[in-house]
N, C-alpha and C positions, 0 to 999 in steps of 0.2 A: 495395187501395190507397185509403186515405182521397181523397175530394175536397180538391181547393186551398182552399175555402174552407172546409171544418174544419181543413183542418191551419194556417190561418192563425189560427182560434180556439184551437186547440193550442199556438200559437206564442206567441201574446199574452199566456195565462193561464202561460204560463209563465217563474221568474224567469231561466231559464238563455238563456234567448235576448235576445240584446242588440237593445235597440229599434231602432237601425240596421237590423239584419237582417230583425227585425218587419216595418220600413217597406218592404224593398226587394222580400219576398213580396208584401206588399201593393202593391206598383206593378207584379209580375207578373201579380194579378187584374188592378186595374184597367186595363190594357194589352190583356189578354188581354177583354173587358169591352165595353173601348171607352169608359170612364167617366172621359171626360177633367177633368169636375172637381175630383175627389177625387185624380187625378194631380197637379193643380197643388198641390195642400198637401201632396202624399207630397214632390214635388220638393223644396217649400219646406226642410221638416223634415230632408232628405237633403243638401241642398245648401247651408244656409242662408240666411237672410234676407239681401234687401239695405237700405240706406238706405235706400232711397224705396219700400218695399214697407210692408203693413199689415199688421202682428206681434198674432197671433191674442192675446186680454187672458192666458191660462195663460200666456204667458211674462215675466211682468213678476214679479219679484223685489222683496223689501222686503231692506235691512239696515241696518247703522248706520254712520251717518259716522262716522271715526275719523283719527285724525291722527298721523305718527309722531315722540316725543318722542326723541331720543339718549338721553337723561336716565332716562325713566319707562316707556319702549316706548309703545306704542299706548295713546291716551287719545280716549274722544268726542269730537265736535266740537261746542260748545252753539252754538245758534242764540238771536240774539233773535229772528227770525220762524219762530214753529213752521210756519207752512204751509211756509214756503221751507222748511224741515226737510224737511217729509212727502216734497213735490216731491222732493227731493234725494234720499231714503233709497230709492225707487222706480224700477225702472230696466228697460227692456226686452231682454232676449234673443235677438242674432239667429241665434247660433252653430248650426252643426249638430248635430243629434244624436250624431252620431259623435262630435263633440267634445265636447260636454257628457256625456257618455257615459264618457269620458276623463277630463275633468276631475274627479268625482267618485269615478272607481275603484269604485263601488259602494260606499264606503264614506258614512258618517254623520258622522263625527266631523271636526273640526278647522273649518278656519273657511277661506272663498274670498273671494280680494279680486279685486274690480272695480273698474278703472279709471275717474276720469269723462272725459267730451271735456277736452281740452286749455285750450280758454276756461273751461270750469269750475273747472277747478282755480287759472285766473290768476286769477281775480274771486273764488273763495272766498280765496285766499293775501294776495291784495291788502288783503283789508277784517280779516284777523286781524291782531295787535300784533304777533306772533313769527310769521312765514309759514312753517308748513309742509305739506307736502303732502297733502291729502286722499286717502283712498281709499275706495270704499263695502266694507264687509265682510259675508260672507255666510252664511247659514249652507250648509251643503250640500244639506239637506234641500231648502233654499228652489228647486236645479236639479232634484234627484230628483222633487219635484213636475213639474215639466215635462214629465218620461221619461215619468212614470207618468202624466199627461194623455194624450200621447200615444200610449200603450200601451191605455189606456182607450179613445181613439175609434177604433182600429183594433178593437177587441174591438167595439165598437156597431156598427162600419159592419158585420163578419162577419156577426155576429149576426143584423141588417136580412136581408143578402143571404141566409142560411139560411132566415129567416122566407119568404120570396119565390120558394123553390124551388129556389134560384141555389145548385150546391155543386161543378161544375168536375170532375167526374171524369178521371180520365185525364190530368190537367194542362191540358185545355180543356174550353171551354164549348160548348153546343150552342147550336144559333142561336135556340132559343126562351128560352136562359138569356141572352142577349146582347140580344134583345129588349126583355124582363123587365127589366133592369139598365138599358139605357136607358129604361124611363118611370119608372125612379123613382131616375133620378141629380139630378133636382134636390132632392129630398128627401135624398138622401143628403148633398149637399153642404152642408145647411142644418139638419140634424140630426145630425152627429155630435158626441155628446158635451155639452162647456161651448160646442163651437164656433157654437150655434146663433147667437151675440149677437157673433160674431168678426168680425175686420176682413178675413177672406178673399173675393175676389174671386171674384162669381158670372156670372150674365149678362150686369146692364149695368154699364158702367164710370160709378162713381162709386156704384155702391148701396152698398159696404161703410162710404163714407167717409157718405155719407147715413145710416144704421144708424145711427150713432157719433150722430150730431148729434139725431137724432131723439130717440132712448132717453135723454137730457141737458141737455136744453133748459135745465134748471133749471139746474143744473149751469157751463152757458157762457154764460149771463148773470152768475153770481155771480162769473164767473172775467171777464167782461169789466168787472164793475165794482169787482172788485180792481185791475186793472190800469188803470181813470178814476182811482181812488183814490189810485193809487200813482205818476203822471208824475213829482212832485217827485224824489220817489227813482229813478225810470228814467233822468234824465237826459237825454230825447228832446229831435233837435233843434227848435228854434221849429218850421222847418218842417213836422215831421213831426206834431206833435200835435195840429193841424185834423183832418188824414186819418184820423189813431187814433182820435180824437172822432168822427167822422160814420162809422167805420164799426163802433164800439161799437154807434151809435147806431140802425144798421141793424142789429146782430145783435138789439137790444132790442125792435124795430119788428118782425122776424121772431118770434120768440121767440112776441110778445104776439098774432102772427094764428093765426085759428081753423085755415088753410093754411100756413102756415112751406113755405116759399120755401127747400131745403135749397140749391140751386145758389147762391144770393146769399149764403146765413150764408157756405156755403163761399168763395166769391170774398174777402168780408170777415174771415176768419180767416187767408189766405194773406196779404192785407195786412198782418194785424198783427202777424206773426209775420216778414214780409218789415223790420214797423219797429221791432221787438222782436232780431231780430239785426244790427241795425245798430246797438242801444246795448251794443258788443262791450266783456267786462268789468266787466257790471254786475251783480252778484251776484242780486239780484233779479229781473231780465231772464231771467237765466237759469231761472231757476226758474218761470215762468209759462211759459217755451218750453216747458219738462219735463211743465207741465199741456196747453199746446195739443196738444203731438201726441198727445195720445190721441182728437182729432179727427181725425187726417189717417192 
């Protein structure tokens, strides 16, 4: 009888086995293991993401805004601000595997449509002549990526653990493979796959959301002086536009030291996104949210 962990590499490389099942062998190693990190992303991936959790970058989806005519069926949606475009066309993934799994059928062809939040669609419908409903359209491939990400770092982690002696005969490990496996679970959990630069959560609380900020710097200054740029158009009340000013003004003041202070950018990105969803309905608004949370 093969070891658990070739028949999980058996598993993986194989397209008959639905990634679902993939993952759930895989939560049988790392149980059996004791490799509580890489349990927390089996869970994620089996059970789905929530709102306030950090959505590893492979599940973010591109497609194209489109709008439904009675008249013409489905036609584009032109933006005059192509960034608000970009923003908008980009979207994160929380759903489970199981589901995404479903939604595709394994096929390729035809086209998925996603929903935006609620606010979005009132603030895109509001600022068109003729309001009608937004939806992002997608292609399927663009989920099948996901499976196949994830299919992909279950084959690396195996792979790791074969390298390392670890192969689970009998359905269990011995205590020098349990050993093994923990001194090199943090490696594992920071080396599978694309996930090395992911928002998954490892030791301390706040490194993933630090990660983000660090690797960007450029990046969320160009995005905080988009949004200096742009008050006319946000609409922010008097009151709120000091506070958005002085703490632009600190991410700029971080940003530019030799040590970037990741806990203060953070404190000052929850603000502005705390006064960013209170200009509720503002098409633009929305759109700098869609950039901010790829900080949080």
């Amino acid at each position: 009888m093969a070891g658990l962990v070739l028949e999980l590499q058996h598993d993986a490389l194989s397209k008959e086995v639905h990634v679902s099942d993939l993952l759930r062998k895989a939560l049988v190693v790392s149980k059996k293991l004791g490799v509580t990190q890489i349990e927390e992303w089996l869970n994620k991936e089996l059970n789905g993401y929530d709102l306030d959790d950090d959505i590893p970058p492979y599940r973010e989806i591109r497609g194209e805004i489109k709008v439904y005519n009675p008249y013409h069926g489905w036609q584009p949606l032109n933006f005059g601000d192509p960034k608000m475009a970009e923003a908008l066309s980009k979207k994160q993934i929380m759903q489970s595997v199981g589901a995404l799994d479903s939604l595709v059928g394994g096929k390729s062809n035809g086209v998925l449509q996603v929903p935006f939040p609620q606010k979005t669609i009132n603030a895109l419908m509001k600022s068109m002549q003729i309001p009608l409903q937004p939806t992002l359209h997608v292609d399927p491939t663009e989920v099948i990526g996901i499976l196949e990400s994830v299919r992909n770092n279950v084959l690396d982690w195996a792979l790791e653990l074969e390298q390392k002696g670890i192969l689970g005969e009998g359905m269990s490990f011995s205590k020098q493979e349990k050993q093994t496996a923990g001194q090199i679970t943090y490696q594992i959990t920071t080396n599978i796959g694309s996930m090395q630069n992911s928002q998954l959560q490892q030791n301390s609380p706040g490194a993933n959301q630090s990660l983000s900020i660090l690797n960007d710097l450029a990046g969320l200054v160009t995005l905080s002086t988009q949004i200096q740029n742009s008050l006319n158009e946000l609409k922010i009340t008097e009151q709120d536009v000091p506070e958005l000013l002085a703490e632009i003004s600190t991410i700029k003041s971080q940003a530019a030291s030799p040590r970037p202070k990741t806990a203060i950018i953070s404190e000052s990105l929850k603000t502005i996104r705390s006064i960013l969803e209170g200009a509720a309905g503002n098409v633009l608004a929305s759109g700098f949210l869609v950039e901010l949370a790829k900080y949080f």
